[in-house]
N, C-alpha and C positions, 0 to 999 in steps of 0.2 A: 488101538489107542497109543501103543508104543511110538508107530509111526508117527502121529498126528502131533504127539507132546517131545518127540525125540529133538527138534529145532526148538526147541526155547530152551535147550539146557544150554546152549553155548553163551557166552557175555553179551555177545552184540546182538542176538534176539533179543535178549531179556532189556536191554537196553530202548531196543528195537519199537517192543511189545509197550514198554515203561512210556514210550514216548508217543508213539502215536494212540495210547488210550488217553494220555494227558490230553494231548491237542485234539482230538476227536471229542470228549466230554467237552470241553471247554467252547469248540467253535458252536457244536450243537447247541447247548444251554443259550448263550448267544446267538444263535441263527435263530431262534424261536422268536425275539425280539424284531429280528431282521426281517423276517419274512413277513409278521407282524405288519409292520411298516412299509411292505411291497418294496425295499431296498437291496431284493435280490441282487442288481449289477453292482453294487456299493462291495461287496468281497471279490468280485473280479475283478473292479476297478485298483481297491485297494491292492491288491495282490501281484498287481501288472505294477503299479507306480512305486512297488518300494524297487522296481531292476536299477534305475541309477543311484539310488541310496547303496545298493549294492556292489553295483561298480563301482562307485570311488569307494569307495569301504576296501574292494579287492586292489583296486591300484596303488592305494596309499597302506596296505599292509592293516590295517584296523579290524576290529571285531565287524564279519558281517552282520551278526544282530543287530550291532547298534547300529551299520548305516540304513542297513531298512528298516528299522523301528523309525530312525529319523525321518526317513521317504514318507514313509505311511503317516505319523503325525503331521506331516507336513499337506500332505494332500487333503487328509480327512479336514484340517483346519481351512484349505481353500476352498472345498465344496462345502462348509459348513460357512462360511462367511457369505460365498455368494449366493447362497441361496436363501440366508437368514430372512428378506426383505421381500421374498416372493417375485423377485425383478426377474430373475433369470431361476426357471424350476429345477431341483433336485436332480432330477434324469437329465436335466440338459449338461448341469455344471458338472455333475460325474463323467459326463463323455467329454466333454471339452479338456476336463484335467487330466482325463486317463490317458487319452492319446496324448496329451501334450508330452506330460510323462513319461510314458513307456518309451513316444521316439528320444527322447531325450537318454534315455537307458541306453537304448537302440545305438544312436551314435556315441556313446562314451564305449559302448561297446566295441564301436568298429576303430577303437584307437588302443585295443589293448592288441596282443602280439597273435593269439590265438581264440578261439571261440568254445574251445574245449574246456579250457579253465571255466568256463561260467557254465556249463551245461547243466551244472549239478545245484545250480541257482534255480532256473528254469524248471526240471524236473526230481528234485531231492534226493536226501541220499540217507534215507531212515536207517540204512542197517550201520551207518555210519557216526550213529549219534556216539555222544560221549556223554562221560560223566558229570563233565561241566556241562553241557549244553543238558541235560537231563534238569541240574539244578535250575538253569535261565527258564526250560520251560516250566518248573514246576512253580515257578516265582509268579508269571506270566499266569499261569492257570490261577492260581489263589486269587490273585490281583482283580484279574476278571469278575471271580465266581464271587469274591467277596463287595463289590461293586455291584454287581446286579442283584445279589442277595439283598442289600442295604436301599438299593435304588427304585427295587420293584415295582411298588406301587405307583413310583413318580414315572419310571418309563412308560409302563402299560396304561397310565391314564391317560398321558401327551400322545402316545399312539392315538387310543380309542377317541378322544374328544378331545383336542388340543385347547379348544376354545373355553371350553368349561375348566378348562388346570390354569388357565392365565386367570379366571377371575377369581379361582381362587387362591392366588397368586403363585403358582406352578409357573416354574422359566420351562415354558417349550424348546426354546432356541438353547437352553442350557442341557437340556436332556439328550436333544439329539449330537450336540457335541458332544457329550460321553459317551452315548453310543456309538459314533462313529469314532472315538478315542480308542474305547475297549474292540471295536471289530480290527484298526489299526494293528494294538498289540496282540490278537489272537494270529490275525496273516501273519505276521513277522513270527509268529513261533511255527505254524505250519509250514514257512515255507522250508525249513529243514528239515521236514520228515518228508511234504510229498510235493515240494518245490513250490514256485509260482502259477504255474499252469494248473495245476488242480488242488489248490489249497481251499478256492471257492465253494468247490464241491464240497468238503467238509464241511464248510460253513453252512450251504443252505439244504443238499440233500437229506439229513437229520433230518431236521426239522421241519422242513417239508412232508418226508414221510411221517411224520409224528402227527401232523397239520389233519393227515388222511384220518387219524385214528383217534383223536381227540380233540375237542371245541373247548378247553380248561386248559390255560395256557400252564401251569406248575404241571400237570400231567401231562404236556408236550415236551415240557423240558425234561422231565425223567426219561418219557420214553427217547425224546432224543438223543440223551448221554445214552441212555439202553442199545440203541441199534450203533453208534458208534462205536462201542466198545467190541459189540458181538462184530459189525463189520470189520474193526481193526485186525481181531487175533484172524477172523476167518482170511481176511486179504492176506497179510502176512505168514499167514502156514500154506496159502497156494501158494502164494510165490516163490516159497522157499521149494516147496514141492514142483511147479513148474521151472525155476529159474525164469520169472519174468521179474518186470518191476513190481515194485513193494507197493510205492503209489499210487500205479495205476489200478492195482490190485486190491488196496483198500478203496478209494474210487467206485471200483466197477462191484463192489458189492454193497456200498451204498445205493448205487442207483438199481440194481436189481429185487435190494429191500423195498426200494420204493415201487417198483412196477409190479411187485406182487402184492404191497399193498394197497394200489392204486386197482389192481385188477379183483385182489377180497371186497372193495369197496363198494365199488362195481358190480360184482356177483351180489349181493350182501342188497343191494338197493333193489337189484329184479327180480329176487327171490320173494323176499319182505314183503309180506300181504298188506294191502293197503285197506284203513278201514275201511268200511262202508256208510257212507255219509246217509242218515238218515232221510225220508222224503217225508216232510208234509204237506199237508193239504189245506190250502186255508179254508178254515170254517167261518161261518158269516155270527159271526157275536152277534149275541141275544142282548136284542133293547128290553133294558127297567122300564116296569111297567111305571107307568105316569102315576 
């Protein structure tokens, strides 16, 4: 046990550990929504388009939080505008802004001097968090968790029946842009612990494995903060024990929660005796006597 607890005595574990259970409870509880809504690419999307929020942010000296927080609000409002009127579908406007986006990233990237400086934009740098950035995410996490606590009932309804929340005067088009607001601010705080590249993951594998193991969305979302937090300390004590990355290490033990829940699930449905459907036999009813 020594071994296993001996890396979270140092600062920047604990720091480490502080920040990626933040952002891992946080995307989870919110991916549950997301997945909800079948808007799995919407955290890749989002997550790819804050890089030129990011880059000028790195060029002009500025807080990268706020230039990708900027990015991200910014995109979530153009796929939510064009898709408002059903003219152009959801998955279409998410790919149209992502790529436009990201190359846009792309080239502001090939005018800075090196490609090294941003690497840690792309792939995160958790063991690198600070005290301030602890506070941004814990601001970031509230913000969320107190938002979807308050909004609950109005999300999961526009989800489930959209048609039935407009007559009874529920804004559809209002919901989903707060949903796509809060997924905005949750990428912008994951991409510091486990970059742009697999911030998504956070976002949807939770909650996806949660998906396998409950049909009651408040008990998806617990369990989704649950395997978050167990995947975070588990990634983060391999890694420290491997020296690999931190990220890909939290990552790759979310997706192996889910394939072993995907495979109980599986075991669990061919085992599971099926009743046996009774057979009858039609009898011929007796005619009243006249």
């Amino acid at each position: 046990m020594d071994y296993l607890t001996a890396p979270f005595r140092y600062g920047f574990m604990q720091n480490a550990i502080l920040a990626a259970v933040l952002v891992g409870v946080t995307c989870a509880v919110l991916g549950v929504h997301v997945v909800q809504r079948r808007m799995a690419f919407i955290g890749e999307a989002l997550a790819h388009t804050t890089l030129p929020g990011l880059v000028i942010a790195h060029l002009f000296g500025w807080s990268l939080s706020l230039g990708g927080l900027c990015a991200a609000l910014a995109t979530a409002l153009l796929i939510g505008w064009a898709s408002r009127r059903d003219a152009v579908k959801e998955d279409t406007a998410i790919g149209v802004v992502f790529t436009g986006m990201f190359a846009l990233g792309v080239l502001l990237m090939s005018r800075t001097r090196s490609y090294r400086d941003l690497t840690h934009m792309l792939f995160g740098n958790v063991l690198g968090v600070t005290t301030e950035d602890l506070w941004f995410i814990g601001g970031v996490a509230a913000v969320v968790l107190t938002c979807l606590a308050l909004f609950h009932k109005e999300l999961e309804l526009t989800a489930c029946d959209p048609i039935y929340a407009e007559v009874i005067g529920l804004r559809a088009d209002l919901m989903r842009f707060l949903l796509l607001g809060l997924v905005a601010l949750a990428v912008v705080t994951g991409i510091q612990t486990v970059g742009v590249v697999l911030t998504s993951a956070l976002l949807i594998t939770p909650a996806a494995t949660a998906a396998l193991l409950s049909d009651r969305m408040p008990r998806r979302m617990l369990l989704g903060a649950l395997l978050a937090t167990a995947c975070s300390v588990a990634g983060l004590t391999a890694s420290y024990v491997t020296e690999t990355s931190s990220g890909s290490a939290i990552v790759l033990c979310c997706t192996a929660a889910f394939m072993a829940a995907y495979a109980a699930r599986s075991a669990w449905h061919r085992l599971r005796p099926t009743a046996a459907i009774p057979v009858t036999k039609d009898e011929p009813s007796e005619v009243a006597p006249a």
